[in-house]
N, C-alpha and C positions, 0 to 999 in steps of 0.2 A: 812402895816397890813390893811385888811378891813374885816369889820364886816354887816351880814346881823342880822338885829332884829324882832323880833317879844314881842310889849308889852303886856301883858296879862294878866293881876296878877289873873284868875282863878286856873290856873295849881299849883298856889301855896297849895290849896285845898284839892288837890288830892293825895299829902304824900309823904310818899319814893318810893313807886312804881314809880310814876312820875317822879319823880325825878333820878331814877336812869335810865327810858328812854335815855336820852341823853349820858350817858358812854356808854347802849347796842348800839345807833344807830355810835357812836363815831367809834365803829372798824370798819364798813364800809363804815366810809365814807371816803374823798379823799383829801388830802393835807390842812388837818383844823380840826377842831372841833367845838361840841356844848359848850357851858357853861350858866348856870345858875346865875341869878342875883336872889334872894332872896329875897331883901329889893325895890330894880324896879317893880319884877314880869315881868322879860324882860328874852327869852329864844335869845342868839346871836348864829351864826356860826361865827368864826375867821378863813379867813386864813391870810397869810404872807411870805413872802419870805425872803431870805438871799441874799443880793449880795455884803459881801464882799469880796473882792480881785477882784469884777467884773464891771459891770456898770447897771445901774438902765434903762431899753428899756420901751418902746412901747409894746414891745408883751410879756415883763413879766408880768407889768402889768394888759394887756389885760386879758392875761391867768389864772391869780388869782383872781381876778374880777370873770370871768367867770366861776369859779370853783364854789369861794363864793354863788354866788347866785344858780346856777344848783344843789347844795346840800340844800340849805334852800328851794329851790325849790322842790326838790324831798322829803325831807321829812317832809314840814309844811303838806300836808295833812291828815298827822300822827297826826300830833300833836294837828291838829285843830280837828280829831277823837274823841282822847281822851278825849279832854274837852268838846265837841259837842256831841257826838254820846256814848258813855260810852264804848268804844273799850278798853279793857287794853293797857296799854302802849306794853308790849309782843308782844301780837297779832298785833298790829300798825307797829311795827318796819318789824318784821317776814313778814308781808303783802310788806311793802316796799323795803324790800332788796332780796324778792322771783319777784318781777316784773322785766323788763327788762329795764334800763334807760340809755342813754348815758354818755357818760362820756366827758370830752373836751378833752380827749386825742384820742376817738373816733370820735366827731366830729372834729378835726381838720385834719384827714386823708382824 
């Protein structure tokens, strides 16, 4: 499992709206999820893989790694919007999932 974080504890501020950012940006995004810590004020992405019945490589890990960050990547400047720039969360997400970003299943062809 790896996790990329972001500590923040402004966004806690900001309410439900906020908060429910991270399940709208969740369906787009790619082998993981955001979750919310509440009592940190830490916004994480998780991913993770499964390998049993298989064996633990190099390039899985590499691969989920790389996913991990290429999505906290793609969407911390959402989120740092929100709390920075007074963008709704809505309009945040809506911006980031209408641009064009790779993906590492694209980058690796």
């Amino acid at each position: 499992m790896t996790y990329s974080s972001l500590l923040n504890k402004l966004w806690a501020s900001f309410g439900i709206d906020f908060c429910l950012s991270p399940t709208r940006a969740n369906s787009g995004t790619i082998v993981g999820n955001f979750e919310l810590d509440f009592a940190e004020g830490e916004i994480r992405y998780k991913t993770s893989i499964d390998v049993e019945g298989d064996r633990l490589s190099s390039a899985l890990i590499k691969q989920m790694v790389y996913a991990n960050v290429t999505m906290m990547d793609r969407y911390l400047p959402g989120i740092m919007s929100v709390i920075y720039s007074n963008v709704s969360p809505s309009d945040a997400i809506a911006q980031i999932e209408a641009s064009p970003s790779a993906t590492p299943e694209q980058d690796s062809e």
